[in-house]
Structures are given as C-alpha cells and as structure tokens.
SEROZA-555979 format. One record per residue (C-alpha): x, y, z; residue in one letter. Coordinates in steps of 0.02 Angstrom, whole numbers, plus 50000, padded with zeros to 5 digits. Layout:
<rs>
XYZA;...
</rs>
This chain:
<rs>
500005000050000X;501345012750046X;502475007149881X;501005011749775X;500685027449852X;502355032549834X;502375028349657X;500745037949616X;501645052549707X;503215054049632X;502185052349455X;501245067549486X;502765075849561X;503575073849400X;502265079249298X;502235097649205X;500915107449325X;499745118849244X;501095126649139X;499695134549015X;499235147449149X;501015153149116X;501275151748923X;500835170948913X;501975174649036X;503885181549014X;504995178949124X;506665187349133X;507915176949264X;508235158149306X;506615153049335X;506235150149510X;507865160249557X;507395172249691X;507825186849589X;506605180549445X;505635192049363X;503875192349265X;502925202049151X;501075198049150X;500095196748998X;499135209049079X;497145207949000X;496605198149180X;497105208549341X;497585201549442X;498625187149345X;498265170549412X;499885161349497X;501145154749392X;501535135849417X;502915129249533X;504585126849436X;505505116649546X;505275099549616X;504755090349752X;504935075149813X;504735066049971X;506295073050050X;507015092050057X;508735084049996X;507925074949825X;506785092749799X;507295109449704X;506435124249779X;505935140249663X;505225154449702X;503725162549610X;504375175749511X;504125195949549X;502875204949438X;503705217449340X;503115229149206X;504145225249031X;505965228049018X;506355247848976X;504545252349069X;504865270849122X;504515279249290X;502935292049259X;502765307849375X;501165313049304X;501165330849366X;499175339849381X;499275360649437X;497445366249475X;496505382749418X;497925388149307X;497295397549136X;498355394448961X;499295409648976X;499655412049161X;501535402049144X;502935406449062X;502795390848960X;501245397748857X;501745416348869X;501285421349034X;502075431849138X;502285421449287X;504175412549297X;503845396349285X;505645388549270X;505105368849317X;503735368149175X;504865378249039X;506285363049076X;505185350849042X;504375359448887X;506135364148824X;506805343548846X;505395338048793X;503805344648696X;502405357648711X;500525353248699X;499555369048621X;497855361048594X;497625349948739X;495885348748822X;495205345449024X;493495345649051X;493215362649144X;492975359549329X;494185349349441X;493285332949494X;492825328749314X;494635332249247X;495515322449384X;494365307949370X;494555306949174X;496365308549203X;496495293849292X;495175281649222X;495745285949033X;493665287249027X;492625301348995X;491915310249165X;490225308349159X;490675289549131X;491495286749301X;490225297249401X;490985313949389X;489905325549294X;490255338449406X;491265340049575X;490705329949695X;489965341849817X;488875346949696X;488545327749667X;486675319749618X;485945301849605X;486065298249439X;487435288549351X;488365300749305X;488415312849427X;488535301849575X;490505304349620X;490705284349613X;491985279149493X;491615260649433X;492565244649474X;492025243749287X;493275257349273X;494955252749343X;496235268549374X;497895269849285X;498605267049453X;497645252349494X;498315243949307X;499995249149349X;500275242449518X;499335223549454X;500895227149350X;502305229049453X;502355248149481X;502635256049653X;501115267349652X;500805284349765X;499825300449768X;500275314749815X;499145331649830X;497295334349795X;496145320249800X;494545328249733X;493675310249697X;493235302249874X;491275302549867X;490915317450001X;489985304450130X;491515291150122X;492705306350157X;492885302950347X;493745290350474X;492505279450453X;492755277750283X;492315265750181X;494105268650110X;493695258849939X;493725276349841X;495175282149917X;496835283249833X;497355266849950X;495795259849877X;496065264849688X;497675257449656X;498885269049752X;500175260349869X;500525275549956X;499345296450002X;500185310950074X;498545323350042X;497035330050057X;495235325650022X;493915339649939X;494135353449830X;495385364749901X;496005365850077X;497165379850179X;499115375250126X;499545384150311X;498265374450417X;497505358750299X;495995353650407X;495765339150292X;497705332250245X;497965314750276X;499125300950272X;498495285950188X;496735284950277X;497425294250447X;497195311450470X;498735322250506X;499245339350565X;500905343550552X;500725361450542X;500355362450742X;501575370950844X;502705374550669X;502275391150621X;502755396650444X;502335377550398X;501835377550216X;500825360950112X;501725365149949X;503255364250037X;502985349450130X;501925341150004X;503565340549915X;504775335850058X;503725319050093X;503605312749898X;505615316849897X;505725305850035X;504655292149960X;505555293649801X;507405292549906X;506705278950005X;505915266449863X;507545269449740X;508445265249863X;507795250649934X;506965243049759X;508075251149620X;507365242149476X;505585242349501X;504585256449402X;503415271149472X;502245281549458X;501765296649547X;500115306449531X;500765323649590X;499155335349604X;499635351749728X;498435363149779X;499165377549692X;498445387049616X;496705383649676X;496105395849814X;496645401349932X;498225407549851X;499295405049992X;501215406949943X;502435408550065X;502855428650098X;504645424250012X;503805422249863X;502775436549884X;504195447149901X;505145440749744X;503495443749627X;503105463349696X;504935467649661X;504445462149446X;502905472349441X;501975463349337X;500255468849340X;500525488049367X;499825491449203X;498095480249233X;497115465549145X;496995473848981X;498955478048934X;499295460849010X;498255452848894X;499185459848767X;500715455848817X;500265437148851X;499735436648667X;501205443048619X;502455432748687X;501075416248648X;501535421948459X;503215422948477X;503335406548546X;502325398348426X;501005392048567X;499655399448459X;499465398648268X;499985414248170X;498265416148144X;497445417448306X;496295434448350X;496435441348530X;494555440848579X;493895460148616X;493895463748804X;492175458548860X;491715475148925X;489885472548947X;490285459349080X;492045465749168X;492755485649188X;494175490649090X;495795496149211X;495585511749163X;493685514049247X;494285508349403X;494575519449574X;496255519849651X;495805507749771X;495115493849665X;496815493849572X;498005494049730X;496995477949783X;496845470149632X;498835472449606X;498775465249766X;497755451049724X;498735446349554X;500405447349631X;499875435949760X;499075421649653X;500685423849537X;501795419549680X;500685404649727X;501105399549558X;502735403349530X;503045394549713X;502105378449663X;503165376149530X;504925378549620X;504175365549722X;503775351949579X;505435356549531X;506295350349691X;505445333449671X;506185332649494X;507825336849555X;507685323049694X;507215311449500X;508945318049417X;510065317049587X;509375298049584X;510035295049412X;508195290649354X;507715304349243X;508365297749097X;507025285049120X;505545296649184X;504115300049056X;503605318749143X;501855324449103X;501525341249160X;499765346549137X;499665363549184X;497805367049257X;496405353749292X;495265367449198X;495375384849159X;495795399649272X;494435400249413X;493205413849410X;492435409649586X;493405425149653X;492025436749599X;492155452049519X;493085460449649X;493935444649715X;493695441049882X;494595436250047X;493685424150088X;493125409749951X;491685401650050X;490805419450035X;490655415749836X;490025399049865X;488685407849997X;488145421649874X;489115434549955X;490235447949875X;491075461849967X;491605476349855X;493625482249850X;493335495850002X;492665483750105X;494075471050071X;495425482650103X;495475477550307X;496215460650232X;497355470050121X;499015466350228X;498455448850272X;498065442750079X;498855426450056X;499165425350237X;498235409750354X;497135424650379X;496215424550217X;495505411550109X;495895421949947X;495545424349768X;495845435149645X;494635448549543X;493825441649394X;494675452449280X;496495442949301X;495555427449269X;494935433749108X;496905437949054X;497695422549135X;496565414148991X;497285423348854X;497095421548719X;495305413648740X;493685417948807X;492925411748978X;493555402449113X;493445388349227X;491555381749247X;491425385149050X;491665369048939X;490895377148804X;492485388148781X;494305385848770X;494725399048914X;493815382449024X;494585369048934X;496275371748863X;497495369048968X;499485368048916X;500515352748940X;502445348348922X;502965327348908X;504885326348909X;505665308848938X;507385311348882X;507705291848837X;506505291448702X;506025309348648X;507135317548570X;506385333748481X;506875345848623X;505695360748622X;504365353048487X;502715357748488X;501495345748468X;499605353748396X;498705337448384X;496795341848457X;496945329948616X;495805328348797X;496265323248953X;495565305948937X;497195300648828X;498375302748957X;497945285449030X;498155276548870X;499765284048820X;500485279348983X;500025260948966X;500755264648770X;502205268448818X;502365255648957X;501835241948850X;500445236848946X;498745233048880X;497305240348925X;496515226049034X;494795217448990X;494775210549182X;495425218649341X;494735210249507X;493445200049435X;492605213249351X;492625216849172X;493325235149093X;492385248648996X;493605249548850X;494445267648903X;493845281148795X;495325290048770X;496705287748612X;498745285248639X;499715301948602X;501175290148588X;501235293548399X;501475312748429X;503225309748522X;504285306948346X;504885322248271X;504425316148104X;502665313548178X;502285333148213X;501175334948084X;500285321648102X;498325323348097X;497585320848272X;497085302948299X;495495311848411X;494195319048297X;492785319648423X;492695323348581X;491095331148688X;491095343448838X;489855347548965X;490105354349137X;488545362149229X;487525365649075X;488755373548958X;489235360348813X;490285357748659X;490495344848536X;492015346248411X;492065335948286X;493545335948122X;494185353948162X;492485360648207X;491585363948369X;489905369848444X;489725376848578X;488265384648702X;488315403248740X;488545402848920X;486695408749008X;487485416449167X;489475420849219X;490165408149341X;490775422149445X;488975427449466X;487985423049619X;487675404649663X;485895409049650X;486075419149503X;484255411849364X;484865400449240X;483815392249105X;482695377949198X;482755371549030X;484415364648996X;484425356648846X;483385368548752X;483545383448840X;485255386148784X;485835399048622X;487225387648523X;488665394448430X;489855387548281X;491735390048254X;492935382248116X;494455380248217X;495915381648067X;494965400948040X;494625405448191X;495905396448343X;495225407848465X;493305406148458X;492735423648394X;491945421348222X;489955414648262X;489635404248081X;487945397748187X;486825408248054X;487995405147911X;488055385247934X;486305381248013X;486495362347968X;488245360048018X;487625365448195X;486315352448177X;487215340148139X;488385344348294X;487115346748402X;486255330748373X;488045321048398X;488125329748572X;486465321248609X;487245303248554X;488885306848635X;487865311548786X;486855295648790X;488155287948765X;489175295548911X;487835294849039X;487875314949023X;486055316349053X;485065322849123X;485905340949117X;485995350949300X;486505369449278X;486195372049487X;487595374349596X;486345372749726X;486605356449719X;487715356549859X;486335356049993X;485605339549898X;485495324250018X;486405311249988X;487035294950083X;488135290950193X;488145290050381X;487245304850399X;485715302150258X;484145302650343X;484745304750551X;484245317150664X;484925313450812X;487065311250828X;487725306251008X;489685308251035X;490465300051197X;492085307251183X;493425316751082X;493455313550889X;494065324250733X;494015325550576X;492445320850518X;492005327650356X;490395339850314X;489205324550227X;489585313450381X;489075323550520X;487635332150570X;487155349250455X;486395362550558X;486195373350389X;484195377050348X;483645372750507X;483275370650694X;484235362450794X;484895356950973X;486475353151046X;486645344451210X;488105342451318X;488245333151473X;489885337951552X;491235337351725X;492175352951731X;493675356351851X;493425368451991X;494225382051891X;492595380651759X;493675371951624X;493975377251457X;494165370951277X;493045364351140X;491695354951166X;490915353850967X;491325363250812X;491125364050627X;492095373850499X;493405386650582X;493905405250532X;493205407850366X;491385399150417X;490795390050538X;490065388050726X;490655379750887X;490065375851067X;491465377751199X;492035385751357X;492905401151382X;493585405551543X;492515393451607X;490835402151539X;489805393151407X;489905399051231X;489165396751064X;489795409150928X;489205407050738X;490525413650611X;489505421250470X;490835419050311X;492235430850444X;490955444950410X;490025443850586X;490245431150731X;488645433350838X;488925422851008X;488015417951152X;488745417351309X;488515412751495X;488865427951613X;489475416851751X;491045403751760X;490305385751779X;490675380051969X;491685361751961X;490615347151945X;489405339651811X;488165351251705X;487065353951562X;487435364851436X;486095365851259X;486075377451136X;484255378351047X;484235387450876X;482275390450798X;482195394650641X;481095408550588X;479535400550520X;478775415650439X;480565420350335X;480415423550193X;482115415750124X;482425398350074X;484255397750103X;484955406550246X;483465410650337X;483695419550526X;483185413450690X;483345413850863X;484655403850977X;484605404251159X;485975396251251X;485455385951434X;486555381051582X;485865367051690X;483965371751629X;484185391651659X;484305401851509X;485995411651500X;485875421651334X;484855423351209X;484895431951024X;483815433750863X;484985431850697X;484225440650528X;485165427250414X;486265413050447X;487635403950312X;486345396250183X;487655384550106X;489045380950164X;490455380750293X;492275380650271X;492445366950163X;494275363150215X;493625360450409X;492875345850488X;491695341750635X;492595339650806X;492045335350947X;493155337051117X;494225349851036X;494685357750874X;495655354850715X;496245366250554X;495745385050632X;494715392750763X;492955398450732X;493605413750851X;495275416650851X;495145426551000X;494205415051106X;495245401151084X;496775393950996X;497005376250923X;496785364950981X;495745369651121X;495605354451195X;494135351151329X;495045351151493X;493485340551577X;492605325551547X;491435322151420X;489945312051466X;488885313651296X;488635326951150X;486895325951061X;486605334650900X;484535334450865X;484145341850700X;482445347750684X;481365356450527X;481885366550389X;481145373950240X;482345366550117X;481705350550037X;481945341149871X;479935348749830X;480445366949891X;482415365449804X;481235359849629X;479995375249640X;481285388749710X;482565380549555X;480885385349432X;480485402449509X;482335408649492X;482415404249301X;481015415449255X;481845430449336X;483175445849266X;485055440549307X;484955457849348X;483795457149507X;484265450649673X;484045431649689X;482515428749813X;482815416349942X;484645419849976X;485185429450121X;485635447150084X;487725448850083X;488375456650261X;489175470050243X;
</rs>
C-alpha cells in the first residue's frame, strides 16, 4: 500500500503542473531564482499564479525549491511623474506666454515637447477623474465635483470597478504606486474616518497618500490632509509651515526611500498640489520676489496683450489666432477703476502669481530629487498645467474669503481693504478679481466652469522623457483631451489596457494614445481624436474634424450661486459655431451662416451624451445642499461620547436650513474648564460650542463677516452640568437659504443668553474644516476665544446633535430652482440671504 502510494506521488511530482496558465507569461531570470522576474500578459488583473518550477519530492534533499517570480512591468518600462497644477489658465506660465516665471514647467517643455491644443473638462473633479480612468467624466460618476454631486449615474461621484484607474493597472503590473496632493474624487459621505476607504487613493490602486480630500483646503493649516486613511496635522506648533512645501519634502522622501531600497522596480507618481486653487497662499518669500517684477502695474487689459504677444512669439498659438475684444459688457476696463480697486487688485494678482510661481519651484525640487537619483533619463514627465481653466469663483472684485462666493456673498474692493496686509496670509482664504482670470486665459474667452469655451478647457502641457524623445522644444498641435493621458501611459509602458481587473470586466477607456505625437517626424501628424464632447454644469461643446459647437454661456460663473439660469437645459441654451483652422480663438459665430452643420453637431452631442451617461443636464450649483448617503442620510439625532476629529461635512450632522439642538452633558474642574466641546468649519465659516474662561459659549462665524455669540455671564462651578444650545428657525422668513432665527443658550435648565439672527450661512461652511468634537482641528471659529487645539480640559459624558425642521426640501429646492429661472440676472436672487456688509 505505501509502495504504490509512493509511486502515484512521485508520478504526479514529475509531471508539468498547469504550465498553460504561464505560456503568456515572460519571464526574465532563472526561473524560480529568487531574483526572477515576470511580466504579465496583463488583459486579467490580477494574473493568476504561475506554476511551481522546481521539484519536490518526498525529502528536502531529493527537491529543488523556486520561488514564484516578481511581477514586473516590461523591460525599459519608464518611471511616470504625472504632474496635475489646479485653476491655472493657458497663459498664466511662462511656458504659454505668461508672465509668471515658471522655470520647472519651461525645463520640461524645452527637453521635451509643448502641447498647444490639449483639452480638460472645465471643473476639477471631472478632469482628475478622466485623468485617471482614461474614461470620459460623466462615465465614472463625475459630471461635476462631487459636492455638487446627484443620484444619477453620472453625477454620483462613484467611479466604477468597471473602470479601473491607471494606478490600479499599473501596480497589478509591478509599479510602486503613490499620490501625492489633491484628491478631489472620494465620494463626500466616504470622506471621513469611518470611511469606507474603497474610493480612496489606498483603495484605487495607490500604494502610498500624502494629501488632502475635497476641493481645496488651507496650505498653512490643511483641516483635511491625511496620510493614507489617517488624518494628520503637522502644521501644529510649526509656524510658517507650508503644504506646497511639505507636500514636496514627503514625495522626495518616498522617492529617496523606494530607489533606494527597490532600484529596479518602476513608478508612478500622481503629483496634484493645491496650487493654484484658492486660497492663494504662497509663502511671503515668494511674495516678496513677485512685487519687486511688477507685473501687473499696468492692469488686465495691457497684460493681455502682452501674454498674446509673447504666445506668438513662441509659437503656442497659430499665426493666425485673433485676441478676443475685452468683454466690456461683463468686466470694467483698468482704466474705469478707482485707486483703490487697482492697489487691491495688484495686490491680488501678485499674490496668486507667487502661489504659482512657488508651486512650481516646488515640483521642481521633486524633479531634482528624480535627476540626483540618476532616474530621469528613464522618467516619462507629464506636466499638465491646470485641471481646467483659470477660476472665476473670486468674483468680480475677488474676495478674501472663498466660501463667501460659494454663499452668494460679495464684498466690494473698500470693504476688502481691512484684509489687504493679510492677503495670502492663514488669515484669508483668497482669490483674485475676475478680471485677472479673464487675462490669465489669454488668448481665449471664459474660464473655469465654462466647457463650452477654450478659456475652460485648454489647458497647456509639456511630456519630456529624455530616453525616448528626442525633439527638444517641439510643439505638438494634435487636438487631444485629458482622457488620453491614461492610454499613452500604458502605450508607452507596453501594457494593455486590461479586459479584467478584480473579477470585474473594463469599459474599453475612451481616450486615444498620444504616443504617435512623440517622433519628430510625427509633428504633423493629423490628430488621431476627431471627436470629443464637453459638458460641465450646463454649458456644452461637441468638436468634431476641426469644428466645434458650443453653448453661449446663460449666466457668468463668477455670478451669484443663485444667480436664474435656464430651467430648461437642453433647450434653453443659444448655440454657437466656430471652424477652428479660421478662427483658433473662438470669435467668428458661423451659427447663422452654417445652420445644418450646427445640427448636425448638436444632434452628435445628444448621442455622445447618451452615450456618456451625460444626462440629464443640471445647471444648479445649489446642488450642494442635495441629500445624499452616507452615515448621515436621513438621522436626526448624533450622540458623541468622547473626543473625535476630523469628520467631514456629509458625515456629520448639518445645522444649515434649520433648527436644531445641541446637548452636552459635562464634568468641569473647579476652575470652570475650558476648551472645545463641538465645532464645525473654523475662521472663514463656521460655529462651535465651547468654554471660555470657564463660561459657556456658542459663537456662529457668518463667512468672517460677523460672529454673533452667546454666552454665559457666570464661570461654571466644578462638577457635572448641562449645557444646550437651541436654535429656531424663523418660520415666517421669507428666504429659502439662509433664513434667521433665534438661539438661546441654557446652563443646567436656566437660560443664559439669548439672540435673534436676521440670516445665517445658507450653504456652506469652510469646506477645508471638519466636525470635532472634544476639541478643534484646522482653525478657530474665534481666534480670540480660543487657539488650536482647544482641547476640553473636563470630561465628556455625551454630545447630542438633534436636527429639527427646515424649509429646504427636494419639493421646495424643485419650485425655488423654477421660480429663479424666470427672473432678470439683473435682480437680486430671492431666497438667499442678503450679503453682510
């Protein structure tokens, strides 16, 4: 019996196992030799186990071990630092003939090649989520950013396991994977500690985040920076601390660290800072160095012209491209403006052109830390410079404080000036006057928010990888979009796009490899992209062959949030018809002179739209005070035990639109205590419950504008109390959003201070600042009540947050949405409270 089962067992021992799961396979080594290496067919992700090489028989001495080879990408795969600014217009770098030095991008251009007619998709979640699927936005859930984000398909900020990132494919291929920067594509509900992390970078494919979640965030005190999944706060007790700066420090240290320790395997780095998204917060070095050029002195108009200028001189523009008129009707000329207005709006410019000129010395370090490696022969650099066109959400004026815009609030230059010294400071959460906007575009029309236009959508780009391209300083004019940036990485790789990562089959990508533009002798090439649609919050294109049409925008994004817009999207909207070879810049309207041309465009935006799950159309920005799910969807009642941070807007209770209560149950010291005991948001908006010199406090920060409080006139005495703050809305308002009320503030039953509010914040909070409880994180609601990070010096026995009625439903949102697109742009939007002043 034993004999035969030895026989049967050396038999299959000898046997060739399963080899055919391997035949695809290359593998570059001694097989089975620990330092084996393999390159994976790559159309199944993950690759199923290769078959044991070695033998084995019944004893260690008789057997040959192998080991299962490492998963490498193919032999010659390059490193990719796939570099993504944010907010930056065409013409604001030096690259594209701006005036703003920007020495990092020029190298790159100058060893490698220039992109003139390369495309994003107009707003910052779409573009970044495009980027990195290879997949157009609405496709992977990103039809607009993803506080603004709906339940539909393609609005719902969920990108598909049906639509694997380039990070993901990579890493299933061997890669070391990380992300650095802006992560604008967590679904706002799954943005806390709770998670569920699957739509995080960890989640997505990325070994390895140093950043922050949401749309912009402080770079001097990031409430919402993380590492990985933990939140992190390194700015505390290091004053002058700086994200740009240290953004860079930690991906030079992973970039030392994984060279070092793995020098042959590949990879890639998403590198996404916050510059030059608001707040424009350079360091006062940088400040310094752009006041001393005097750049703007002359205003938006003569810069224009100079941008232009030096765009046809470089050849970034064809010969026969028309500078646009100056859109009077909608912006003042410099000239028409008071003293004032132009000493801040200097002010402003040289402020945001530092930001920029400082986030580029910083990409430029990490590309330093690449050469001083010895890898940057083998780098493929993409710098795309801009997720979308220069912002307009500054206002007309600009402002110091961005969650004003996103409130409805402007504040004209005189009453801005207080913030004059502070701009750019931790003080401020600034942007910049319209009018700069407008020229940072040059030479096209619009701006970010617009996909209808170029000044939204063009954005320039520089690819140098100095082992393969070798036309230093080409430009490269094929029409291209963001979604081929995925494609040409795997191109160049030579990795295929995969049918099947984790069980789940791929959406083909809908993006095209630029790898054919790299040859000189390619330059000329005809673009291998001959459609491509656009559509971000109403406004729409379709280009097709060298034409495109394209929507007259119905409303300037820099107008109020609440600002009518057509309740009819698709219909509601004038179109417009350029030929691109005439007329590079968008000013020639051949709508009346080829009527069915249009028509024929405008019906492929409807199949490319069906298509791309771009239906149906929302032009409403009001969107961001949509429910939506999560651990928050449908509570009213939140109990905290004990100290927690960092819990993001969508996962904790919203106070906005409504009554509410707030109970604590506390012990306090003899001396009264002090510290935080709840808070939302911080400086720039916000509210928080805590104890100052030992007297109970609630204080409401309307947008840094007015801080109405409520406060106890006596110290609590030591021992356990009761503290609730009861807010009741005014039911016979007349507002929708941002309706008054009256708060009155109770200590162990006994009413301690009471006060009647006109308006509260109908929108939003600071953004960038989370829900504590126990003590606070980011910035202070009052800075001079308290400093971070105010931590409760008692015991917390329980925190209840009760949210009662408002007059904001999905029935009241529909009907207010209907009313406001029958009324003049002109008149003031009803249901919106009135700006403070």
């Amino acid at each position: 019996m034993f004999r035969s089962l030895m026989l049967q067992f050396l038999a299959l021992a000898m046997a060739v196992p399963l080899i055919g799961r391997a035949e695809a396979q290359t593998i570059r080594g001694a097989r089975g030799a620990p330092d084996a290496v393999m390159t994976l067919p790559g159309l199944q992700l993950p690759a199923p186990s290769p078959p044991f090489s070695g033998k084995i028989l019944p004893n260690a001495v008789d057997s040959r071990p192998a080991w299962p080879p490492q998963v490498m990408p193919p032999a010659g795969a390059p490193n990719v630092l796939l570099i993504l600014t944010d907010d930056v217009g065409f013409g604001a770098p030096s690259t594209f003939g701006g005036v703003i030095p920007t020495p990092t991008l020029d190298e790159v251009a100058n060893e490698g090649l220039r992109y003139t007619t390369f495309h994003t998709t107009a707003l910052c979640s779409p573009t970044r989520a495009a980027l990195l699927t290879g997949r157009n936005h609405h496709q992977v859930g990103f039809g607009d950013i993803s506080e603004l984000s709906t339940g539909f398909p393609g609005y719902n900020a969920i990108i598909p396991p049906e639509t694997a990132t380039i990070a993901a494919i990579l890493r299933q291929n061997g890669y070391a994977t990380a992300w650095f920067g802006k992560d604008h594509n967590v679904p706002p509900w799954e943005a806390s500690t709770a998670g569920p992390f699957t739509n995080w970078p960890t989640g997505q494919g990325f070994d390895y985040f140093y950043g922050f979640v949401g749309g912009d965030t402080s770079q001097w005190q990031p409430g919402n920076l993380f590492r990985d999944t933990t939140p992190i706060h390194p700015y505390d007790g290091h004053p002058g601390w700086n994200l740009i700066t240290a953004m860079a420090d930690d991906a030079i240290d992973y970039l030392r660290r994984n060279v070092e320790i793995a020098p042959n395997r590949p990879w890639f780095i998403h590198y996404a800072p916050g510059g030059t998204h608001a707040p424009h917060h350079p360091t006062r070095e940088w400040v310094d160095r752009i006041e001393q050029m005097h750049l703007f002195d002359d205003g938006w108009e003569a810069l224009r012209e100079r941008i232009f200028a030096n765009q046809k001189r470089l050849g970034v523009i064809p010969e026969n491209a028309v500078l646009p008129a100056w859109p009077a009707d909608m912006l003042k000329r410099w000239s028409d403006l008071t003293d004032v207005e132009k000493k801040l709006f200097i002010r402003q410019a040289d402020v945001y052109a530092a930001y920029l000129a400082y986030t580029d010395h910083e990409i430029g370090r990490v590309i330093d830390e690449v050469k001083r490696l010895g890898q940057l022969d083998n780098t493929l650099i993409i710098y795309i410079s801009g997720d979308n066109g220069s912002s307009a959400e500054g206002s007309v004026n600009g402002t110091p404080n961005e969650v004003m815009y996103f409130n409805g609030v402007a504040l004209d230059a005189e009453q801005q000036m207080p913030w004059y010294d502070a701009w750019g400071t931790d003080k401020t959460y600034n942007h910049m006057a319209v009018g700069w906007t407008w020229a940072f575009g040059t030479p096209y029309r619009w701006t970010k928010q617009v996909a209808s236009h170029f000044g939204g959508t063009r954005n320039g780009m520089a690819i140098s990888w100095p082992a393969r391209i070798k036309d230093h300083g080409g430009i490269r004019q094929q029409f291209h979009h963001v979604i081929d940036i995925a494609p040409t990485i795997l191109d160049l790789a030579g990795i295929p796009q995969p049918n099947m990562v984790n069980g789940i089959a791929q959406r083909p990508m809908d993006g095209v490899s630029m790898a054919y533009t790299l040859p000189a002798e390619n330059k000329a090439l005809p673009s291998r992209r001959t459609t491509q649609y656009f559509e971000i919050l109403g406004n729409r294109a379709l280009y097709n062959d060298g034409w495109i049409a394209s929507t007259t925008p119905p409303v300037p994004p820099w107008a109020s949030v609440a600002a009518p817009r057509p309740s009819d999207v698709m219909n509601g909207y004038a179109w417009e018809l350029y030929k691109l070879a005439d007329d590079p810049t968008q000013v020639h309207d051949l709508a009346k002179a080829e009527p069915a041309r249009l028509e024929a465009l405008q019906e492929l935006f409807i199949m490319e739209g069906q298509k791309n799950q771009v239906f149906p159309l929302n032009n409403s920005i009001t969107a961001m005070v949509a429910p939506r799910p999560g651990p928050a969807a449908g509570r009213t009642h939140f109990v905290y035990t004990g100290p927690s941070c960092c819990t993001q807007a969508n996962a904790a209770p919203s106070i906005l639109n409504r009554s509410f209560r707030i109970t604590a149950d506390i012990t306090v010291l003899a001396d009264g205590g002090s510290g935080v005991l709840v808070t939302q948001g911080g400086r720039f908006a916000g509210w928080g419950l805590y104890l100052k010199d030992g007297k109970p406090t609630f204080t409401m920060n309307l947008l840094d504008l007015k801080r109405p409080k409520w406060q106890a006139a006596d110290a609590l005495t030591g021992g356990q109390h009761t503290l609730v703050f009861d807010f009741a809305l005014d039911p016979q308002g007349k507002m929708l959003f941002g309706r008054g009320g009256t708060g009155i503030l109770t200590v162990d039953g006994k009413e301690a201070a009471k006060l009647t509010l006109p308006e509260t914040v109908p929108f939003t909070f600071a953004w960038d600042e989370t829900f504590d409880v126990g003590h606070d994180t980011g910035t202070p609601v009052d800075d001079a009540d308290y400093q971070i990070p105010a931590n409760f010096t008692g015991k917390i026995g329980s925190i209840a947050v009760d949210l009662g009625e408002g007059p904001v439903s999905l029935e009241s949102m529909t009907a207010w949405l209907k009313q406001m697109s029958t009324r003049d742009v002109e008149h003031p939007a009803p249901g919106v409270a009135p700006a403070s002043k």
